[in-house]
KOLVEXKE-520267 format. One line per 5 residues: their letters; for each residue x, y, z of N, C-alpha, C. Coordinates in nm, 2 decimals. Each point is the difference from the previous one (the first is absolute). Example, Ala and Ser with C-alpha at 12.3 -4.5 7.8 and 13.67 -1.06 7.14 Angstrom:
! residues 2
as> 1.32:-0.57:0.78:-0.09:0.12:0.00:0.09:0.12:0.00  -0.04:0.11:-0.07:0.09:0.11:0.00:-0.08:0.11:0.08
! end
This chain:
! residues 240
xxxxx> -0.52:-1.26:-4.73:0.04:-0.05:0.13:-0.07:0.09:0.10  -0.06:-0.05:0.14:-0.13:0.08:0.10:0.18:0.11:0.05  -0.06:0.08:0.07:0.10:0.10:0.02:0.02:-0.07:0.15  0.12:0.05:0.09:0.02:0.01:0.14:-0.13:0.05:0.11  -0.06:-0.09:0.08:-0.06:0.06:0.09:0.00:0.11:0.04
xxxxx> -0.11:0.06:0.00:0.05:0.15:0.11:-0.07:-0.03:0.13  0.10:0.01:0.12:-0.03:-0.01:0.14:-0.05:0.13:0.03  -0.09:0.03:0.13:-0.07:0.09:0.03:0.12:-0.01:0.12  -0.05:0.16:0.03:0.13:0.03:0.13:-0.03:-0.07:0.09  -0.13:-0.07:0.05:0.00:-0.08:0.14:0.05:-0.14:-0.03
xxxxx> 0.00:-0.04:-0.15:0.05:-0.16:-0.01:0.15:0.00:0.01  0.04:0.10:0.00:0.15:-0.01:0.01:-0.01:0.10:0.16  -0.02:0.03:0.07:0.03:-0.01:0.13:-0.06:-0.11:0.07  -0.03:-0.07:-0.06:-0.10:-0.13:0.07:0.13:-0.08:-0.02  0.03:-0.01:-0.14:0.12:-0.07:-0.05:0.18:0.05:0.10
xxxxx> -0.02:0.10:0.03:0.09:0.04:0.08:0.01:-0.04:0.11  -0.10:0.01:0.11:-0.01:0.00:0.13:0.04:-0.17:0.00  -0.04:-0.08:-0.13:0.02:-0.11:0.04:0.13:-0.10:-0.02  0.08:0.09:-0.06:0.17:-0.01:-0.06:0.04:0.00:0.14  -0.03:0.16:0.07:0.03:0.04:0.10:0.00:-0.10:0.14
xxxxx> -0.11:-0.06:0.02:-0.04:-0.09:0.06:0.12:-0.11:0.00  0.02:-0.08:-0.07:0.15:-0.10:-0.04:0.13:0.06:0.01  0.01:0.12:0.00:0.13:0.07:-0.01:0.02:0.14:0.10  0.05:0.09:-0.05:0.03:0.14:0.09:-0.02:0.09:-0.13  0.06:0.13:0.07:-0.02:0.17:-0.09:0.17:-0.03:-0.05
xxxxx> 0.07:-0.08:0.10:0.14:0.01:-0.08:-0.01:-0.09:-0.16  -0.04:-0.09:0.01:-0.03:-0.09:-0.11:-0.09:-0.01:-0.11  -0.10:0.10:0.04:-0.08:0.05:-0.09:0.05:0.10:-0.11  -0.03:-0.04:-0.15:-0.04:0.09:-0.07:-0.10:0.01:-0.09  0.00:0.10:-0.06:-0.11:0.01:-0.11:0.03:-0.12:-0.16
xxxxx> 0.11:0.00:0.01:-0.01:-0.10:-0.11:0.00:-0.15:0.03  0.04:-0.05:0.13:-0.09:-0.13:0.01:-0.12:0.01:0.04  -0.07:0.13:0.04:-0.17:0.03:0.01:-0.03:-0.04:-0.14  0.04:0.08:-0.12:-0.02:-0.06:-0.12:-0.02:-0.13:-0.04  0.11:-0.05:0.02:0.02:-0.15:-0.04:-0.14:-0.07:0.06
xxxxx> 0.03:0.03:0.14:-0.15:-0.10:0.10:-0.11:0.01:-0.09  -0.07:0.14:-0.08:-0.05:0.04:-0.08:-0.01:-0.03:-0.15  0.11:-0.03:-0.06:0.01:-0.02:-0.11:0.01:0.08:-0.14  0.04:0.14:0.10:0.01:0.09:-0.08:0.17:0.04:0.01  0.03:0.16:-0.08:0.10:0.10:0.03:-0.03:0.06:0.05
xxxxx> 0.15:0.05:0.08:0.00:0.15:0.13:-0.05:0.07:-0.07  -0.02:0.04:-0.12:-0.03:0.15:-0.04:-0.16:-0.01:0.01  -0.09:-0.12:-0.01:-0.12:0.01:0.01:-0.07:0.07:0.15  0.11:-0.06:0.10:-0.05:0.04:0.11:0.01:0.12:0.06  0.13:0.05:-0.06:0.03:0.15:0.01:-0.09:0.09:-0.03
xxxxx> -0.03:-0.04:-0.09:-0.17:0.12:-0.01:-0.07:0.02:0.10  -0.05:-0.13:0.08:-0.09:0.03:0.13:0.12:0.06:0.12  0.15:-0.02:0.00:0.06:0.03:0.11:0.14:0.07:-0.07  0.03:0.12:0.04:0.13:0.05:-0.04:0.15:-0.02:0.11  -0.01:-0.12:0.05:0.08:-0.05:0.07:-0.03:-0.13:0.13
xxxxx> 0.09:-0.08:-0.02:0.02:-0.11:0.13:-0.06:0.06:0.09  0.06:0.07:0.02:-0.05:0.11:0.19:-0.15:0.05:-0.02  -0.09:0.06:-0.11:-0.10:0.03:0.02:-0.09:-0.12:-0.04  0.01:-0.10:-0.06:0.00:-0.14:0.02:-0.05:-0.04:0.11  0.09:-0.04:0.10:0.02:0.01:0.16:-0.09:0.04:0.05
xxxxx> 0.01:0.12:0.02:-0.07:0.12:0.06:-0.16:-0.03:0.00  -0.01:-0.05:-0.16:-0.14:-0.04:0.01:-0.08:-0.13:0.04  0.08:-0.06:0.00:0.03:-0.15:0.10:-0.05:0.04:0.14  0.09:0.07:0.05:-0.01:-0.02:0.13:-0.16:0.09:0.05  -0.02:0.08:-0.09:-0.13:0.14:0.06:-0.10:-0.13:-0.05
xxxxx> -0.01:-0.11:-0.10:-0.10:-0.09:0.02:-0.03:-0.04:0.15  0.10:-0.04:0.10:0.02:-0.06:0.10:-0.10:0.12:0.09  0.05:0.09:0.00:-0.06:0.11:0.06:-0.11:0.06:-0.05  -0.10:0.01:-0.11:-0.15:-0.05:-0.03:-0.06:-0.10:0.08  0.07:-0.09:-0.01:-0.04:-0.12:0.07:-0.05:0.01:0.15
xxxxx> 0.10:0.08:0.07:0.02:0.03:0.17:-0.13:0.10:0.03  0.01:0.08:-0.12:-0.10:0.10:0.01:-0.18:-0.04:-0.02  0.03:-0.11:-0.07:-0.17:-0.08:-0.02:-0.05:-0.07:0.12  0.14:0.00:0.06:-0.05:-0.12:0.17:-0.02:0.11:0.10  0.03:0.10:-0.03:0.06:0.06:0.12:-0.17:0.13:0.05
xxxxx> -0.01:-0.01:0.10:-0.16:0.03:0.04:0.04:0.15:0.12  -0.03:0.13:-0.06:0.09:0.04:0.11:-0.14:0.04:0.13  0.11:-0.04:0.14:-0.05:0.00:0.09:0.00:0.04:0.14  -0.04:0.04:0.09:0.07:0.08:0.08:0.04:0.07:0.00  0.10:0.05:0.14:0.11:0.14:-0.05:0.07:-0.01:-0.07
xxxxx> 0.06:0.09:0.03:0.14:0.03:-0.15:0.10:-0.05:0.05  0.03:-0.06:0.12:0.06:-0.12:0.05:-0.01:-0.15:-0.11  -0.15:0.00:0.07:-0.08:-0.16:-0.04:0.01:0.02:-0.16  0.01:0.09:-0.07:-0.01:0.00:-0.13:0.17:-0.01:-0.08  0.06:0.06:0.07:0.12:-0.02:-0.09:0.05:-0.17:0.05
xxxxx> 0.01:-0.01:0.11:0.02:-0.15:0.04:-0.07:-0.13:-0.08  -0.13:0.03:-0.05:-0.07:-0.09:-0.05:0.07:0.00:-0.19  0.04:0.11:-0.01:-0.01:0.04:-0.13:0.18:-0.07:-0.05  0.07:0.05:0.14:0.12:-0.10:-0.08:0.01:-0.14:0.06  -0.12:-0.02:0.07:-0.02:-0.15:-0.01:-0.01:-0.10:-0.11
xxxxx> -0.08:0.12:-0.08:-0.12:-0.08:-0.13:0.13:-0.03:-0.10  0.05:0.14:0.06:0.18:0.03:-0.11:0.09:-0.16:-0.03  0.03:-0.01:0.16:0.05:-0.12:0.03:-0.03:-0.13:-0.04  -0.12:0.02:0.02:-0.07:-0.19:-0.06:-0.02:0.01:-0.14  -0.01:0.08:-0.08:0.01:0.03:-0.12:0.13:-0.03:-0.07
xxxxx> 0.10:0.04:0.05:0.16:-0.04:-0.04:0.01:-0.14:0.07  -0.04:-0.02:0.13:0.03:-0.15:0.05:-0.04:-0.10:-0.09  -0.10:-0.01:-0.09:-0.03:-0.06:-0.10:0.08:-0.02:-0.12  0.09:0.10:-0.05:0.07:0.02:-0.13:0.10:0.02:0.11  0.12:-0.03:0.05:0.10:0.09:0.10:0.09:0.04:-0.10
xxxxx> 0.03:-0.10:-0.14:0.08:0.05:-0.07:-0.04:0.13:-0.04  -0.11:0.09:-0.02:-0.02:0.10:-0.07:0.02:0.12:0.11  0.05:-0.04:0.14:0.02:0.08:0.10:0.14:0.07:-0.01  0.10:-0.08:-0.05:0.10:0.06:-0.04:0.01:0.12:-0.08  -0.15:-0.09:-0.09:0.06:0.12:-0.15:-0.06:0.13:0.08
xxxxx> -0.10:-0.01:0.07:-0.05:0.16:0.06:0.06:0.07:0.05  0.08:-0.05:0.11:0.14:0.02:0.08:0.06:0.08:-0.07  0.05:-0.07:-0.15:0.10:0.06:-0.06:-0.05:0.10:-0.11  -0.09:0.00:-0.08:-0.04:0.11:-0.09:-0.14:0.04:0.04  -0.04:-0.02:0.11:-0.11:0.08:0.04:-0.16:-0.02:-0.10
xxxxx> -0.08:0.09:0.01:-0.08:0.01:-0.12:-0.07:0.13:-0.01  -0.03:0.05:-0.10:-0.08:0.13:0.00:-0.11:0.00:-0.10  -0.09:-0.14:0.03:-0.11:-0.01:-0.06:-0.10:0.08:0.10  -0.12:-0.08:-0.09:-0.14:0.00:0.12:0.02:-0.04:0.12  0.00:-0.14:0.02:0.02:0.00:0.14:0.08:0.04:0.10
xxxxx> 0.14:0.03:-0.03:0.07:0.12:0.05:-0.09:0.09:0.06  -0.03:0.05:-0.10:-0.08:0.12:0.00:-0.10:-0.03:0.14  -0.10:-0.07:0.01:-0.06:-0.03:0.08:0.01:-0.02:0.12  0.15:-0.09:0.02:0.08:-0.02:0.13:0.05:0.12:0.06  0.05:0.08:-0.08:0.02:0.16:0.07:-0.14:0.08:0.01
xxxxx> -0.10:-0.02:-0.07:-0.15:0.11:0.04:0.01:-0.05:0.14  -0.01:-0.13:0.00:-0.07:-0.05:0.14:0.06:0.05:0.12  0.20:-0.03:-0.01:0.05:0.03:0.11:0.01:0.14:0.04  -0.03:0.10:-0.09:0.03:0.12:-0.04:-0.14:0.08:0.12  -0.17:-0.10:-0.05:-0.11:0.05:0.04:0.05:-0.09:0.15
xxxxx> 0.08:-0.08:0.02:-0.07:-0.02:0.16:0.09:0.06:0.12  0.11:0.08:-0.11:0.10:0.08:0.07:-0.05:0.11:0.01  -0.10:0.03:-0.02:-0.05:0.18:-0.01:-0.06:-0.03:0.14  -0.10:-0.13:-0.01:-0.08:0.01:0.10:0.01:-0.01:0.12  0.17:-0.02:0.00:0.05:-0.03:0.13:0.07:0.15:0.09
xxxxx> -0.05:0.06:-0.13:0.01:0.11:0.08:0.16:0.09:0.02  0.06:-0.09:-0.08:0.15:0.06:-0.04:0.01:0.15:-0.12  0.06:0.10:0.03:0.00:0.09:-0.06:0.03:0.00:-0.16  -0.05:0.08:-0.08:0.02:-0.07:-0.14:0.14:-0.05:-0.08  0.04:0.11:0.07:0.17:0.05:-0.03:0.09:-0.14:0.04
xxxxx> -0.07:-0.09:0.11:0.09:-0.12:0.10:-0.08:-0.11:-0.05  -0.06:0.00:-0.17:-0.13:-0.08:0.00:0.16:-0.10:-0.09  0.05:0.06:-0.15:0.05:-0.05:-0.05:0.12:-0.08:0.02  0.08:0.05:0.13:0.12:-0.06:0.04:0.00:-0.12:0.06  -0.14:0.00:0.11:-0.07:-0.11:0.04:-0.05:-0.10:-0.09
xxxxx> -0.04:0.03:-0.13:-0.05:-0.13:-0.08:0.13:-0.08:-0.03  0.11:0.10:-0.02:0.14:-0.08:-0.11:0.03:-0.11:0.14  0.00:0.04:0.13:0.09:-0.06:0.10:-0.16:-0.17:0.02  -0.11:0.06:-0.03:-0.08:-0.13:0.02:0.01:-0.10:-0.14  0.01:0.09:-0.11:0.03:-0.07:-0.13:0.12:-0.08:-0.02
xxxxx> 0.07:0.06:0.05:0.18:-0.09:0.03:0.01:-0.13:0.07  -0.06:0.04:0.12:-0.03:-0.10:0.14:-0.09:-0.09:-0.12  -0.10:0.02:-0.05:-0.09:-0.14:-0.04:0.08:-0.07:-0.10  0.04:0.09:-0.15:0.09:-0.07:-0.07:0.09:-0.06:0.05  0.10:0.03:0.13:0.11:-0.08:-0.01:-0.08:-0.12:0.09
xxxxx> -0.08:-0.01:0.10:-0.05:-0.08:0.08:0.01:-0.16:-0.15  -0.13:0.07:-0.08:-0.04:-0.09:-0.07:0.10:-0.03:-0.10  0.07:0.03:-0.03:0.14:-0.04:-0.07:0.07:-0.11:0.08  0.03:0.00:0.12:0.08:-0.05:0.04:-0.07:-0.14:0.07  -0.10:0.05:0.00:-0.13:-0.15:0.02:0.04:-0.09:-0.14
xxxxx> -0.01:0.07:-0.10:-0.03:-0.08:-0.12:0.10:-0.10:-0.03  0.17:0.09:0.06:0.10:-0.08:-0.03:0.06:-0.15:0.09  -0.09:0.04:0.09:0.00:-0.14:0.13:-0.09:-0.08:-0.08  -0.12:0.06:-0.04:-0.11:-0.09:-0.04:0.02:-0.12:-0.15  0.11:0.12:-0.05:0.05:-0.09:-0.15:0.08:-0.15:0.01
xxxxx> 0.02:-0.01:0.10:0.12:-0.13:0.05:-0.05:-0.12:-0.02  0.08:-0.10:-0.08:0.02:-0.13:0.01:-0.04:-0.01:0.15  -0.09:-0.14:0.00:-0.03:-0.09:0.11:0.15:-0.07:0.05  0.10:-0.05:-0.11:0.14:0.04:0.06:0.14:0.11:0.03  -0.05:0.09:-0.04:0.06:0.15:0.01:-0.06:0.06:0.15
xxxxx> -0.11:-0.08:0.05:-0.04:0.05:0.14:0.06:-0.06:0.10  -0.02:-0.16:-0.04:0.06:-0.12:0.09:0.17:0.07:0.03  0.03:0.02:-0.12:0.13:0.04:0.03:0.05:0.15:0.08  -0.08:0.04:-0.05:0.02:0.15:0.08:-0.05:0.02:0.12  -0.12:-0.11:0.08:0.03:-0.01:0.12:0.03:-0.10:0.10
xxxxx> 0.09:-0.08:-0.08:0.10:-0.01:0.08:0.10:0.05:0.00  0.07:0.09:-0.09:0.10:0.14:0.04:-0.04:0.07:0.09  -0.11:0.04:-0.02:-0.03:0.03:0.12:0.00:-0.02:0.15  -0.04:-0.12:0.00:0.05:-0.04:0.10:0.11:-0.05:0.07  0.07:0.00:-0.09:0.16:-0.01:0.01:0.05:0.09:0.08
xxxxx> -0.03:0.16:-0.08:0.05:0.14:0.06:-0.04:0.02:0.06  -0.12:-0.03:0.08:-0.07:0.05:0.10:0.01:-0.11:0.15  -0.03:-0.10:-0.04:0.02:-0.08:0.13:0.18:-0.03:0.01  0.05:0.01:-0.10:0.18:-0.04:0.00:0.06:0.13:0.04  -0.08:0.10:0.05:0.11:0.13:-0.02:0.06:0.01:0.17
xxxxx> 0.16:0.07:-0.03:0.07:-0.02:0.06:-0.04:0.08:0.16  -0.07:-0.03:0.09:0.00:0.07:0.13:0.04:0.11:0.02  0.16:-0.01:0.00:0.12:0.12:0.04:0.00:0.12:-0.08  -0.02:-0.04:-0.17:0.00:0.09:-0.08:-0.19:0.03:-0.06  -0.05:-0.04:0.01:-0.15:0.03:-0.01:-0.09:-0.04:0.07
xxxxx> 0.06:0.09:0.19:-0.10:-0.06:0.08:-0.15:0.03:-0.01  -0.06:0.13:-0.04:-0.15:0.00:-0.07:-0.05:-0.08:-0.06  0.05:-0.02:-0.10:-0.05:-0.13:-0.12:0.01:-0.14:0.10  0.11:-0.04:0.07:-0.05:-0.12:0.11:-0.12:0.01:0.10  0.02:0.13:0.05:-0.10:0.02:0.12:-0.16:-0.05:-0.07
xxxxx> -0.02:0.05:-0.16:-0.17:0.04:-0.01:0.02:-0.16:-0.11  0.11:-0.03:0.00:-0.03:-0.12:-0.17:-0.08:-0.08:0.02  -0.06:-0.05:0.09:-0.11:-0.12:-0.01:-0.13:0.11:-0.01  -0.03:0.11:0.02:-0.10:0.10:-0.02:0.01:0.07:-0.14  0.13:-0.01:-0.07:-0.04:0.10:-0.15:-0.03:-0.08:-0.07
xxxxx> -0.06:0.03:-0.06:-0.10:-0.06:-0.16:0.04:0.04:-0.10  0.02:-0.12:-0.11:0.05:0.06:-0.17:-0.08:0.10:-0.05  0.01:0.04:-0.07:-0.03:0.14:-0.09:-0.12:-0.06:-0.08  0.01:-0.10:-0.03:-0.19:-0.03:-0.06:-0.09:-0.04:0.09  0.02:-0.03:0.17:-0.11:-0.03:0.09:-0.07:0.12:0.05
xxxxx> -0.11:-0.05:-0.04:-0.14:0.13:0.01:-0.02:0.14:-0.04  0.02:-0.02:-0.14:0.04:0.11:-0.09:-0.14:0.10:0.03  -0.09:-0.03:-0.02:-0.11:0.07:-0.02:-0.05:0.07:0.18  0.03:-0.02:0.06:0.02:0.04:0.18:0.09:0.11:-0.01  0.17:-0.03:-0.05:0.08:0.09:-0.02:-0.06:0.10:-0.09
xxxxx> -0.04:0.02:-0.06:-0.03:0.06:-0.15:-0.12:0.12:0.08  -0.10:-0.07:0.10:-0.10:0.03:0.07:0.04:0.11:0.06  0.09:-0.03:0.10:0.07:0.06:0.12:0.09:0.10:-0.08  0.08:0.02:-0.08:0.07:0.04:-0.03:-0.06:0.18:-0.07  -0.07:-0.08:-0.08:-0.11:0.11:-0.04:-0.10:0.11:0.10
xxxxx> -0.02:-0.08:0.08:-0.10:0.01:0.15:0.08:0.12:0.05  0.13:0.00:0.03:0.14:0.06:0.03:0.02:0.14:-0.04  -0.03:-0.01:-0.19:-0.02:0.12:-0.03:-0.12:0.10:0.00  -0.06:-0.08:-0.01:-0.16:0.10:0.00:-0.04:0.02:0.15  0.06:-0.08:0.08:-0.02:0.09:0.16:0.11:0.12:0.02
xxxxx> 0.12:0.01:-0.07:0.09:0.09:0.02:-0.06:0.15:-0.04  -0.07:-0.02:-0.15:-0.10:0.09:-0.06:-0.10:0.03:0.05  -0.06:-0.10:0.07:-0.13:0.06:0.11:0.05:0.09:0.08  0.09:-0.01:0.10:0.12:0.05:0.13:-0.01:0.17:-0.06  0.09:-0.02:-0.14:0.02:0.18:-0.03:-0.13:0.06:-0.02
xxxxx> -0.12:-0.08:-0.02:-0.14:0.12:-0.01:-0.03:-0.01:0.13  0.01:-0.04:0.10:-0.04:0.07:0.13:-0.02:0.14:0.04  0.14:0.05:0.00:0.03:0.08:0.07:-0.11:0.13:-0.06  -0.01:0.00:-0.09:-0.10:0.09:-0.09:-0.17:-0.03:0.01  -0.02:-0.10:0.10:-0.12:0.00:0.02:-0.08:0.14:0.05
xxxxx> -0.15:-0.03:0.02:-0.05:0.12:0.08:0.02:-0.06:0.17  -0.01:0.11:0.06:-0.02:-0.05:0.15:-0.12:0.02:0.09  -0.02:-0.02:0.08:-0.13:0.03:0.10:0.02:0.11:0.07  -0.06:0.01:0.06:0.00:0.11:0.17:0.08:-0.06:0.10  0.09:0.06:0.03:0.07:-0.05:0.07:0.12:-0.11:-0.05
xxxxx> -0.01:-0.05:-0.12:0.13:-0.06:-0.03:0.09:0.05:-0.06  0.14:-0.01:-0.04:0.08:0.01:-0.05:0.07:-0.05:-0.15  0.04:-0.01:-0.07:0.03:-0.03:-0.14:0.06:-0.16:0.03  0.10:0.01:0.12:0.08:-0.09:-0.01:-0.06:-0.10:0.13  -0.13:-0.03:0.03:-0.04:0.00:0.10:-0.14:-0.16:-0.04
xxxxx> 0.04:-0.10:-0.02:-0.07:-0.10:0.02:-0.17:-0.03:0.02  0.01:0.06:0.05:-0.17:-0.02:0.08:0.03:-0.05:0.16  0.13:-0.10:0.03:-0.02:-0.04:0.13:0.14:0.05:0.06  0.01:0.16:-0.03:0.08:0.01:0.11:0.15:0.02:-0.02  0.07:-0.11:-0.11:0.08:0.00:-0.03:0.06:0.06:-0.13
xxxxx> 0.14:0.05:0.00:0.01:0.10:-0.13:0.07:-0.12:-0.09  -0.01:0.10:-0.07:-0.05:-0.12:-0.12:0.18:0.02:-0.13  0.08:-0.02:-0.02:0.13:0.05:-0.10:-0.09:-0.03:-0.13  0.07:0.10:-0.06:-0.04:0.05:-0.13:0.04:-0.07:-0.10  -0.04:-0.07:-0.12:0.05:-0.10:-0.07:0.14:0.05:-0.09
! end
């Protein structure tokens, strides 16, 4: 009798990513990856010593991927912006596999790469080394949960939307004057949580990497006659 297949580690993350795709990280496991397969868990165990490193390698596919599109350009502004752009449309494609990143992360290659990049365009910005690492976790956080929470709008039934906005609009155009005069005053102006994700995502980002521009000022060089905190026109300038 021919023996059991042996899958190579990419046919079974190929075979993963695509379980994943129909389902979630909660529903997933390694022994219906088998089955889809046609093998036993223990076969696959060899290439992965757990669900979670499994995962893990799932998702840093996604992020190879981001890193093949991604062209760096510009400043170290233009460059991290572009870079968890590529991030974003990369998971906007698979949104199910945005979760699993969210939640077990990854510490492959492309990990690896996504931090060289943010790591080299934070130096260049001129931030002290010491203020280089604390600033990556707070831009790495900000893009993970951005794109996480894109993915879980993006997962919805064509009727799980219908329905959810019109709740929405329930609470928002129905709400009571007396007791939530804000929410009356702006409700024909606020927008659901999935309108113009990628603008929000834009701005939001924009937000923090101007906040990090702000604190390298003050440490610039100055001219003849200017001052540290001193603009160029005149005006003093608060320190970020």
């Amino acid at each position: 009798m021919a023996g059991r297949r042996r899958w190579s580690t990419e046919e079974i993350l190929d075979a993963a990513a695509e379980l994943l795709r129909t389902g979630d990280a909660d529903s997933f496991s390694v022994r219906k990856l088998a089955a889809v397969l046609g093998t036993d868990s223990s076969s696959l165990y060899r290439h992965f010593r757990s669900k979670t490193e499994l995962l893990r390698a799932v998702a840093d596919r996604i992020l190879l991927a981001a890193m093949d599109a991604y062209r760096p350009e510009g400043d170290w502004k233009q460059r991290i912006t572009s870079l968890a752009l590529q991030v974003r449309e990369a998971f906007g494609q698979q949104p199910q596999l945005a979760t699993v990143w969210g939640r077990y992360a990854s510490s492959g290659t492309g990990s690896r790469m996504i931090m060289e990049e943010v790591l080299q365009a934070l130096r260049a910005s001129g931030l002290p080394d010491d203020e280089i690492p604390a600033r990556y976790h707070r831009i790495a956080v900000l893009i993970a949960a951005l794109i996480a929470s894109e993915a879980g709008v993006s997962t919805v039934t064509p009727g799980e939307h219908e329905q959810g906005m019109e709740l929405f609009r329930v609470a928002v155009l129905g709400a009571d004057p007396e007791r939530f005069p804000a929410l009356a005053h702006f409700a024909r102006d606020v927008r659901p949580l999935g309108a113009d994700r990628r603008a929000a995502f834009e701005e939001i980002l924009t937000a923090q990497l101007t906040h990090i521009e702000a604190t390298t000022r003050p440490s610039r060089q100055t001219g003849p006659g200017e001052s540290a905190s001193d603009d160029g026109s005149g005006t003093a300038e608060a320190a970020g």
